[in-house]
Backbone bond lengths (Angstrom), bond angles and torsions (degrees), N, CA, C in turn:
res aa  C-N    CA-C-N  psi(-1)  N-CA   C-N-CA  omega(-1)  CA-C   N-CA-C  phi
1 X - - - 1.466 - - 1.521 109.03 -
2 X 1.492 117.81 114.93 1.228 115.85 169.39 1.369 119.06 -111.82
3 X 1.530 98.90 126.21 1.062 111.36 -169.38 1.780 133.19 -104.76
4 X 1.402 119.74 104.22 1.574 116.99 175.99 1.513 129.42 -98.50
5 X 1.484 108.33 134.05 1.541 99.47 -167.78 1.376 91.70 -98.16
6 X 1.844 96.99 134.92 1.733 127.31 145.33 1.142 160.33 -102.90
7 X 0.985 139.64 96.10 1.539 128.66 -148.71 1.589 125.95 -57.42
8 X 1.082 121.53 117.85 1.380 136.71 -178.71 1.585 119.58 -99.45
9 X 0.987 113.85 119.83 1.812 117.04 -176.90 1.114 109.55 -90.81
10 X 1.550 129.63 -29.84 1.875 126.86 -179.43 1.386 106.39 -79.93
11 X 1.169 120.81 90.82 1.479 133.65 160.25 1.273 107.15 -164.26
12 X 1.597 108.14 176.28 1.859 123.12 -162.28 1.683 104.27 -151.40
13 X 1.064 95.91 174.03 1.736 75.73 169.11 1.643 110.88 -98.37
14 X 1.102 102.43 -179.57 1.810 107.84 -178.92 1.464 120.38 -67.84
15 X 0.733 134.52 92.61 1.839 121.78 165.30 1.669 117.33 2.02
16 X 1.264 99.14 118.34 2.063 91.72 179.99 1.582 101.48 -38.97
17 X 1.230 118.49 151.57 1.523 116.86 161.47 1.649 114.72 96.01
18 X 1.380 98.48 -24.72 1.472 112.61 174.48 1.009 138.25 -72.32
19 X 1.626 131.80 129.61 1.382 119.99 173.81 0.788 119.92 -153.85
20 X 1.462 142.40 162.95 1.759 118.77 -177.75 1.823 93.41 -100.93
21 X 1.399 74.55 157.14 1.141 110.56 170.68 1.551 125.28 -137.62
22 X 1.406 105.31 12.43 1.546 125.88 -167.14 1.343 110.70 -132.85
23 X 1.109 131.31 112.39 1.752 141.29 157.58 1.741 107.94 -82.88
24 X 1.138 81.26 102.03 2.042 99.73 178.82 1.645 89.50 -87.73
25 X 1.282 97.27 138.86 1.710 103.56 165.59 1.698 102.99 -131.34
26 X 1.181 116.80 142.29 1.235 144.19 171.69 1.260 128.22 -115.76
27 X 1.058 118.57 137.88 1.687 128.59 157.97 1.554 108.35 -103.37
28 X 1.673 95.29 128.82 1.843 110.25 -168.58 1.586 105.08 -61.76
29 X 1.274 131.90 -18.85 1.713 120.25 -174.36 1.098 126.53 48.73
30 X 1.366 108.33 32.00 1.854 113.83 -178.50 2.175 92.66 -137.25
31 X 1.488 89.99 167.24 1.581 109.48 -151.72 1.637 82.58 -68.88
32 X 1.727 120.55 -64.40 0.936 123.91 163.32 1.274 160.97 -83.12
33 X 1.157 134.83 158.65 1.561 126.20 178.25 1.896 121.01 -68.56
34 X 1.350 113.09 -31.76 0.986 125.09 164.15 1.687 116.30 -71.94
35 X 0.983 106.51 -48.39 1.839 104.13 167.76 1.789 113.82 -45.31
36 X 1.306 109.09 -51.69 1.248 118.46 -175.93 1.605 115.90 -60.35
37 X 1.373 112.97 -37.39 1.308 127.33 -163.65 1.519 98.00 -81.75
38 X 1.444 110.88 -38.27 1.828 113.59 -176.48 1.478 88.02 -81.58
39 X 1.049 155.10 -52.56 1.520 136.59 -179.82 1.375 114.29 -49.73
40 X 1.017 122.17 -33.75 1.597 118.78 -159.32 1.876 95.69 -93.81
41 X 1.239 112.02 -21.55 1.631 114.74 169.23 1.663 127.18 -99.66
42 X 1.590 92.16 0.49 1.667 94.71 173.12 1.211 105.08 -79.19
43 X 1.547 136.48 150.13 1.064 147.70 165.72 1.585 120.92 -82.07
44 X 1.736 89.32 -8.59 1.953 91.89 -176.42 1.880 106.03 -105.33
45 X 1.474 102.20 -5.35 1.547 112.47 158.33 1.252 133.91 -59.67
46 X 1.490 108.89 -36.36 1.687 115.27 177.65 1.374 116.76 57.01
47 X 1.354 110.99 31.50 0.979 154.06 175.57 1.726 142.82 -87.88
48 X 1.011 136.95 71.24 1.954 108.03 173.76 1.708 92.23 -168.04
49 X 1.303 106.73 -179.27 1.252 145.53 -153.60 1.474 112.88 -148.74
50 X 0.977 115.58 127.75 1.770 127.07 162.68 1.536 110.42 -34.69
51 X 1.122 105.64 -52.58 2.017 115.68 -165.83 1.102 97.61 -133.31
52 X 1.312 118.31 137.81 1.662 133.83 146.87 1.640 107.99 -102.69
53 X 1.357 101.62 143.34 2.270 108.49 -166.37 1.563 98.93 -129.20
54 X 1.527 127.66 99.06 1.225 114.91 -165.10 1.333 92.19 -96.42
55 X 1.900 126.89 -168.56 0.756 127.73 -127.29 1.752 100.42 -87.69
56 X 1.867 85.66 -34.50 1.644 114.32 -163.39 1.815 95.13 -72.33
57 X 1.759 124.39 -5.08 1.184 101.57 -179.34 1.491 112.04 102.98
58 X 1.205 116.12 -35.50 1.542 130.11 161.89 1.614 108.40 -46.28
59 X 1.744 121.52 104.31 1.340 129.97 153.45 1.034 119.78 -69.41
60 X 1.757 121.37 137.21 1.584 131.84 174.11 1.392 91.18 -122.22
61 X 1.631 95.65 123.32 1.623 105.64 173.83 1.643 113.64 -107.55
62 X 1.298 105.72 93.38 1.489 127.20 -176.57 1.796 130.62 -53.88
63 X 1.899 79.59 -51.94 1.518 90.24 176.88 1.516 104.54 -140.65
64 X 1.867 103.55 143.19 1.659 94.53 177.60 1.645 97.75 -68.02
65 X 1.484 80.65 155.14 1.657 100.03 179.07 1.809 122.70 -61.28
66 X 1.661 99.72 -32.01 1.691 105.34 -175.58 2.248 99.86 -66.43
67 X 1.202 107.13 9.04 1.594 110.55 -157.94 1.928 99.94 -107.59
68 X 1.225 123.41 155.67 1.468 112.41 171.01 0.999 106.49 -90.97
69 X 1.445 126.65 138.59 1.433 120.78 168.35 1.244 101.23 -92.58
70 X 1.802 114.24 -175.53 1.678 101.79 162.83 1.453 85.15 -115.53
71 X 1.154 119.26 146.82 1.228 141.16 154.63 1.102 135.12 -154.92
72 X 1.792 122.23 -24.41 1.195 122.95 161.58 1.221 131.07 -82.47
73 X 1.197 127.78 4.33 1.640 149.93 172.30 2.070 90.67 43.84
74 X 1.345 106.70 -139.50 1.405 111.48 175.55 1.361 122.99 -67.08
75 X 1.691 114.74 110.24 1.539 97.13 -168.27 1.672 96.36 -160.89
76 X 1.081 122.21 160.70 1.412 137.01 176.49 1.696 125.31 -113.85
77 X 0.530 100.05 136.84 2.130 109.09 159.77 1.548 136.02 -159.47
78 X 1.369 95.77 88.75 1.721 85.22 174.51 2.029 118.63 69.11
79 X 1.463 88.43 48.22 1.066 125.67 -175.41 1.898 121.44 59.58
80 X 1.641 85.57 17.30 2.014 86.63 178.84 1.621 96.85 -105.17
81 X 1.379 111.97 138.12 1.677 129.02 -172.79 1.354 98.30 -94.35
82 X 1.924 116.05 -41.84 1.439 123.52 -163.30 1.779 102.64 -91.12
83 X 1.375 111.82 68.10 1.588 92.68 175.62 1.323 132.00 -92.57
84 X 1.541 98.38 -2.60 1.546 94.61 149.18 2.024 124.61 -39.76
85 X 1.222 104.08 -59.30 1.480 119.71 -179.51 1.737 113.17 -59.92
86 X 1.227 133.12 -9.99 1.198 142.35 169.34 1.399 139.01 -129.25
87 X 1.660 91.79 26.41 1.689 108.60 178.93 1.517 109.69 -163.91
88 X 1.109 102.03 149.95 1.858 137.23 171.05 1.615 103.72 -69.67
89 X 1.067 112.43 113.75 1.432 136.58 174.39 1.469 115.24 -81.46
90 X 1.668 128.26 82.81 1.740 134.43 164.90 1.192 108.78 -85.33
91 X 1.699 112.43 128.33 1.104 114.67 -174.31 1.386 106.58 -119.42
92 X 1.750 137.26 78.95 0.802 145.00 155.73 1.582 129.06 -16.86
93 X 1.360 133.69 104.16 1.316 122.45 171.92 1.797 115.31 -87.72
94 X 1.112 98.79 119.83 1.695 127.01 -174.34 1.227 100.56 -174.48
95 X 1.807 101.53 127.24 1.344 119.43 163.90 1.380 123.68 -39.44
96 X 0.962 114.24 -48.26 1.745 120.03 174.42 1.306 111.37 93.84
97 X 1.099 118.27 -166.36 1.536 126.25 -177.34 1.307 131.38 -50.62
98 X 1.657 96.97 -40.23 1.505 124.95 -177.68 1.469 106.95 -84.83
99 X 1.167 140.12 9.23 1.355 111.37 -165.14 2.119 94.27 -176.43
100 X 1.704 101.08 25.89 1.247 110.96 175.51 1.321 127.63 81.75
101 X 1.313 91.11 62.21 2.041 90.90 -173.17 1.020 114.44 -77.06
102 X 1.194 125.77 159.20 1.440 145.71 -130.42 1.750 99.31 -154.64
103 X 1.926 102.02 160.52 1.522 105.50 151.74 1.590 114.96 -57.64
104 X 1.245 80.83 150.62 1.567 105.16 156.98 1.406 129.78 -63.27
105 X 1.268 131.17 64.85 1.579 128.52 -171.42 1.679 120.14 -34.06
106 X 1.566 111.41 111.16 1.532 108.84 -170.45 1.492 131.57 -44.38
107 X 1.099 101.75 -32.85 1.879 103.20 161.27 1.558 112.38 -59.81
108 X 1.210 125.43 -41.32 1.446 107.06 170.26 1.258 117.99 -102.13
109 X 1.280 123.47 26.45 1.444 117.13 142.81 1.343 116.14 -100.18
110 X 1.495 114.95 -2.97 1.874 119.04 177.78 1.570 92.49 -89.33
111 X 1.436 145.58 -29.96 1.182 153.94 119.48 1.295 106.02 15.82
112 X 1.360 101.01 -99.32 1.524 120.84 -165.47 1.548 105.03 -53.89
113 X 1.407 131.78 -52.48 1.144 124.60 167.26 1.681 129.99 -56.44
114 X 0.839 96.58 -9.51 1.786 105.61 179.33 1.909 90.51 -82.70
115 X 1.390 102.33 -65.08 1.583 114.53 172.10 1.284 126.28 -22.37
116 X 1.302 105.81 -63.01 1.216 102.12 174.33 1.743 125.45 -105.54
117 X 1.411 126.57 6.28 1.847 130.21 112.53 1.531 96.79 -20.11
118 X 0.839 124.25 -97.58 1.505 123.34 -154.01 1.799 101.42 -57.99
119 X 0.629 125.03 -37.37 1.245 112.93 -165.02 1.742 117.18 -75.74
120 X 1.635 91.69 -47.02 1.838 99.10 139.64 1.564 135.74 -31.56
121 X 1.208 111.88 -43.59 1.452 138.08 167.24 1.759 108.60 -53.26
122 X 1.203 123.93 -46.27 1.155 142.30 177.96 1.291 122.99 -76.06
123 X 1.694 119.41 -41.74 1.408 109.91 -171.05 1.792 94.98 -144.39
124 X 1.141 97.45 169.44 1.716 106.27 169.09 1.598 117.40 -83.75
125 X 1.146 112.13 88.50 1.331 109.57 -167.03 1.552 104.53 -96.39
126 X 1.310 97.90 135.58 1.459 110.46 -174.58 1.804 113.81 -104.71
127 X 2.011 122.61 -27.99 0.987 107.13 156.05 1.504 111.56 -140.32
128 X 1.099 88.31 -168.70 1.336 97.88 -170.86 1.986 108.25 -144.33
129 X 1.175 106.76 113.01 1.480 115.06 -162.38 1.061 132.78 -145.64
130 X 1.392 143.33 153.65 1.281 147.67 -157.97 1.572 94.81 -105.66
131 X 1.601 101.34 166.11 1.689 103.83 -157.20 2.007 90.89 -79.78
132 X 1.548 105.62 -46.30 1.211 117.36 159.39 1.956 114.77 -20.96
133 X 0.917 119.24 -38.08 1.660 118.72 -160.94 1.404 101.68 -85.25
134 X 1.196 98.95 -29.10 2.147 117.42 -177.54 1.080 115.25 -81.37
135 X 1.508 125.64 -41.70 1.279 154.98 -149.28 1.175 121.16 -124.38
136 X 1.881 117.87 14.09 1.477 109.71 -149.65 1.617 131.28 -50.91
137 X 1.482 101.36 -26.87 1.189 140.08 -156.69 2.180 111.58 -76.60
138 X 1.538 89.59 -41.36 1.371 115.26 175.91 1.558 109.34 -111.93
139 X 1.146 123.24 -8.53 1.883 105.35 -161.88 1.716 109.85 -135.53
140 X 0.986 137.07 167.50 1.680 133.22 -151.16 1.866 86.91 -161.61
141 X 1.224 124.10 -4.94 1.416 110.89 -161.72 1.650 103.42 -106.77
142 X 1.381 122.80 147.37 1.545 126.05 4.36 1.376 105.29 -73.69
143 X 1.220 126.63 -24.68 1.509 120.17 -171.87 1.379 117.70 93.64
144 X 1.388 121.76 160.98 1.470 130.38 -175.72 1.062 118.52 -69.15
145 X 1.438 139.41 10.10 1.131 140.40 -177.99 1.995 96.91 -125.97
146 X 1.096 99.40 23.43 1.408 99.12 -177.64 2.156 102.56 -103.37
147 X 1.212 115.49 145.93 1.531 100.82 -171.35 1.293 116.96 -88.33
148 X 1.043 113.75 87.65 1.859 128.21 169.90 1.332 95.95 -32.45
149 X 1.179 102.18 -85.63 1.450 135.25 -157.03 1.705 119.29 -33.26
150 X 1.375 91.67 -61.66 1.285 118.51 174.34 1.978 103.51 -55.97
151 X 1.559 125.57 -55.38 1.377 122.71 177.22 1.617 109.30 -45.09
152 X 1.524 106.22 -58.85 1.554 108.92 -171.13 1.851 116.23 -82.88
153 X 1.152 116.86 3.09 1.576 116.61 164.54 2.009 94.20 -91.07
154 X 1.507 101.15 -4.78 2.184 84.87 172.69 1.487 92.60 -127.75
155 X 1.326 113.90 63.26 1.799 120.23 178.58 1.116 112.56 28.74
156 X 1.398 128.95 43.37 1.729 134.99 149.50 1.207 120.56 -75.09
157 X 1.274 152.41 58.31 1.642 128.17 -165.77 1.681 101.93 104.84
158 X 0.899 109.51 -167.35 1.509 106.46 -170.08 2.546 92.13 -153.56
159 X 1.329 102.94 151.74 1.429 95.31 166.02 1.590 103.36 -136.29
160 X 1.504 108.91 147.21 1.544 83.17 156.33 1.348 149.85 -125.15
161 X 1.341 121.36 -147.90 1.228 132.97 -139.64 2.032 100.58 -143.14
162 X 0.725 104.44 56.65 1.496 109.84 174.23 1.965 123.90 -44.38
163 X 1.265 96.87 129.83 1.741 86.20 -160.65 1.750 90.15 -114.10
164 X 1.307 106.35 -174.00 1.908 113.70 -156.75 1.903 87.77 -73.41
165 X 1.206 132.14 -57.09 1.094 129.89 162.61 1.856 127.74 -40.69
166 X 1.234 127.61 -22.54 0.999 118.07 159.17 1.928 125.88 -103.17
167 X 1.051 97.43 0.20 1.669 121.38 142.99 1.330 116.57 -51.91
168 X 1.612 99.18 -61.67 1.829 114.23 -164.13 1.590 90.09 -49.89
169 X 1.647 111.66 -63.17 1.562 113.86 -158.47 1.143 104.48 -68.40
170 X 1.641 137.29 -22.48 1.437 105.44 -172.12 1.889 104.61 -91.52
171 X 0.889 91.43 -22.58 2.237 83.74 175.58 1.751 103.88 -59.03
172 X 1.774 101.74 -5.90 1.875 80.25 -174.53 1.476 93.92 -112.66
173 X 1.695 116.89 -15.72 1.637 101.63 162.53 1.114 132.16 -78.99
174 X 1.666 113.54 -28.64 2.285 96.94 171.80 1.198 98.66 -76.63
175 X 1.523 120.07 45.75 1.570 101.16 158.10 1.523 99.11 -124.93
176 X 1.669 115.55 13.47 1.256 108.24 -165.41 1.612 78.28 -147.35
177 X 1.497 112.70 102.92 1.790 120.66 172.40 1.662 108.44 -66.14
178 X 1.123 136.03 -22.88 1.383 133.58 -145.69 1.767 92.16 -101.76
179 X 1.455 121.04 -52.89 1.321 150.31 -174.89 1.424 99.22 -51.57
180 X 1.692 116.27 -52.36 1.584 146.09 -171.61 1.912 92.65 -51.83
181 X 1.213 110.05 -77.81 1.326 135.62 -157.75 1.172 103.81 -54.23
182 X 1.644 118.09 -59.42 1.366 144.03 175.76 2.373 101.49 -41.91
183 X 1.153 99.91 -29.35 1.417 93.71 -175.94 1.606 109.51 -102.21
184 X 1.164 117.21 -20.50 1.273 134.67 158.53 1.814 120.49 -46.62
185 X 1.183 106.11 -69.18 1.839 127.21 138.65 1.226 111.47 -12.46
186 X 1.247 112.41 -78.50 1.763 126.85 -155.89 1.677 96.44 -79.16
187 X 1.137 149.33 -2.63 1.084 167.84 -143.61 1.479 89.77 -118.92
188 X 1.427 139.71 -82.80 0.717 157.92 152.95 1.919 128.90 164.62
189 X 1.192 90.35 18.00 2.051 105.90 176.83 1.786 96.16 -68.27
190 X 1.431 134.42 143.34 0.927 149.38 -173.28 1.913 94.97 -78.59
191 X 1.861 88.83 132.74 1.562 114.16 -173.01 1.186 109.54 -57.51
192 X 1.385 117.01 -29.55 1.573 138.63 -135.88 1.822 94.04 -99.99
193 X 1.292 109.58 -49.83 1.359 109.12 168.70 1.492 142.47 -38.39
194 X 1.501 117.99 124.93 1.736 102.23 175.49 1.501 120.53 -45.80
195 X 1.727 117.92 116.54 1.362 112.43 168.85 1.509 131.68 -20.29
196 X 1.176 96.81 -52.73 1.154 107.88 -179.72 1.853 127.94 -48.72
197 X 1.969 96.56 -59.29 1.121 102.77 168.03 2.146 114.47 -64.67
198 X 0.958 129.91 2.20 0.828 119.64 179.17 1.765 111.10 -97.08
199 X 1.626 100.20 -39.71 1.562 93.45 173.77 1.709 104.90 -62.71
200 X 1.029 121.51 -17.84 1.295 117.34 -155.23 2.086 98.01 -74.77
201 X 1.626 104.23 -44.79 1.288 114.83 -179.35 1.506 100.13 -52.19
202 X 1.306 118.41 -63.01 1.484 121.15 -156.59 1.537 96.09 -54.78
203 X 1.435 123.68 -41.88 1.391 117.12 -168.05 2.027 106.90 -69.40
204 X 1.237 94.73 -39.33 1.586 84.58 -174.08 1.713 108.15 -59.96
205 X 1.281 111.47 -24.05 1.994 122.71 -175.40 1.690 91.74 -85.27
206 X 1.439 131.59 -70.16 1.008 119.38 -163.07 1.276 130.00 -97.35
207 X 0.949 113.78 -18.61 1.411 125.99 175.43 1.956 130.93 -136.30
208 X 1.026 73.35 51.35 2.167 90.44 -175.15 1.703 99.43 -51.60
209 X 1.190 115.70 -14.68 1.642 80.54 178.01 1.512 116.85 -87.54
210 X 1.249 119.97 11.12 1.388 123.00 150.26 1.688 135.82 -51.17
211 X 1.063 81.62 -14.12 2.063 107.66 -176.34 1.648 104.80 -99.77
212 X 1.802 100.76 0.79 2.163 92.23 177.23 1.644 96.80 -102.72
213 X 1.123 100.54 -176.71 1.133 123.21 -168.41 1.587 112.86 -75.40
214 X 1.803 90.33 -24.72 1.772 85.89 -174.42 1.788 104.73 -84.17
215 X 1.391 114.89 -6.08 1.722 115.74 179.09 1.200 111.17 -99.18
216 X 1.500 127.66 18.99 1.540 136.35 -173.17 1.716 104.36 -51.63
217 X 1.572 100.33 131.64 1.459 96.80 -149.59 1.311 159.69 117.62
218 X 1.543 86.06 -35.75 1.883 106.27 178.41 1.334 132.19 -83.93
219 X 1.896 94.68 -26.97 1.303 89.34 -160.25 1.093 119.56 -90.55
220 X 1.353 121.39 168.16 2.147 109.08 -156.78 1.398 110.29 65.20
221 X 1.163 127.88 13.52 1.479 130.20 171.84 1.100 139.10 -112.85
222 X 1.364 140.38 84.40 1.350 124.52 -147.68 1.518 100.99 -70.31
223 X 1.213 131.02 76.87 1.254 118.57 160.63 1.478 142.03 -60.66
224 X 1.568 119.87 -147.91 1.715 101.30 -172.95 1.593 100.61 -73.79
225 X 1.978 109.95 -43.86 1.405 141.18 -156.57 1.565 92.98 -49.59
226 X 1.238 106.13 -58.87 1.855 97.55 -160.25 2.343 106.39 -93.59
227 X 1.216 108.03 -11.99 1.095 133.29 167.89 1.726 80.47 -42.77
228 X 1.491 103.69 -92.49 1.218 116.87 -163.27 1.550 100.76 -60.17
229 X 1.073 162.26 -41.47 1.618 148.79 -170.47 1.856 94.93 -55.43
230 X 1.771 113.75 -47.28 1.215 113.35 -169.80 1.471 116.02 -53.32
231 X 1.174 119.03 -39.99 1.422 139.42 -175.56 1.611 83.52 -67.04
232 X 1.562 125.99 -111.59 1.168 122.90 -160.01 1.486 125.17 -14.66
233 X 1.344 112.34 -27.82 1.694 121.53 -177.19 1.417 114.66 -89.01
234 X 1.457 119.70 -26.02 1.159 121.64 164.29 1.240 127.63 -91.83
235 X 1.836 124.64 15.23 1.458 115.85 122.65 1.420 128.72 -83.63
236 X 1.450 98.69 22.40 1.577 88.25 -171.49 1.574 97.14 -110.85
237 X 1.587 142.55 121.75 1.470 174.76 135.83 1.893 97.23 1.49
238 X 1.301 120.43 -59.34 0.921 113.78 169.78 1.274 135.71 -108.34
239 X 1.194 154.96 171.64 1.909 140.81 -170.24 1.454 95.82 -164.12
């Protein structure tokens, strides 16, 4: 991970009491890497992020971390509204949805994992999340083509692992929408959000192969598949 420091003007300090405990990751949604990098340092953007992760793997460290960035604009988790004030701002460069998103090139996902190692190192981080999971309602990033898998097999995030018992319970919850939603909630995806857009977040974080061709159908669906991933994750302490 090579790392260059840049100066960033969109930040504040933290709220007394504040701290993250959240690594937000993003994908920049612009054509270029240089576009992204002059947005996130304009001061008339209202705009930035802790880290920018370009493609080659090269980190730009924008804002110190003890500082708020803005990056999560309107967003929720697990009953915090202000998550600017309790999370680390990654600003992934990938076109995104709008403008042809793409894999994740493995040097900057060995990047991002070095990134946030260290950043672990620093604070007690409790999650680890896509801007999408905060935002379900407004945000698609990093997206299903972003490597879950790969972060939480190097203690980034956590994925899961669904066992014959959390199977059993989810074939008896998509038969019960209220029960469904209610665990969705307690999870920590905002109450307030369309169901829909919220299964849709969890699937792009936990379950992306809903977005191939062989799950045509799923997505926006709380089916049995991600029913049960939800369950398995909500015995799990950290996410």
């Amino acid at each position: 991970m090579f790392l260059k420091k840049t100066k960033a003007l969109n930040y504040e300090e933290r709220p007394e009491g504040k701290y993250p405990y959240i690594i937000l990751l993003h994908y920049t949604g612009m054509q270029t890497m240089a576009e992204a990098k002059e947005r996130l340092s304009d001061p008339e953007s209202k705009v930035s992020a802790h880290y920018l992760v370009d493609e080659d793997g090269t980190v730009y460290d924008l804002v110190p971390e003890d500082k708020r960035a803005w990056h999560a604009g309107v967003a929720y988790w697990k009953r915090e509204s202000d998550v600017n004030s309790v999370s680390i701002g990654i600003e992934i460069v990938n076109p995104g949805h709008e403008f042809g998103y793409q894999l994740f090139p493995e040097g900057q996902m060995h990047a991002v994992r070095c990134l946030c190692h260290e950043i672990q190192s620093h604070y007690d981080i409790k999650y680890v999340l896509g801007h999408s999971d905060v935002a379900p309602e407004r945000k698609t990033d990093p997206g299903e083509l972003f490597d879950w898998d790969y972060l939480a097999e190097e203690g980034v995030g956590v994925m899961p692992y669904p066992t014959s018992e959390d199977c059993q319970k989810a074939r008896d919850l998509v038969r019960n929408d209220f029960e469904a939603k209610k665990l969705f909630d307690l999870f920590g995806y905002n109450p307030m959000a369309a169901h829909m857009d919220v299964v849709t977040a969890f699937q792009r974080h936990y379950f992306p192969q809903v977005f191939h061709d062989d799950h045509s159908g799923k997505s926006g669906v709380a089916c049995e598949e991600t029913m049960a991933r939800l369950i398995a994750l909500s015995r799990i302490k950290e996410v």
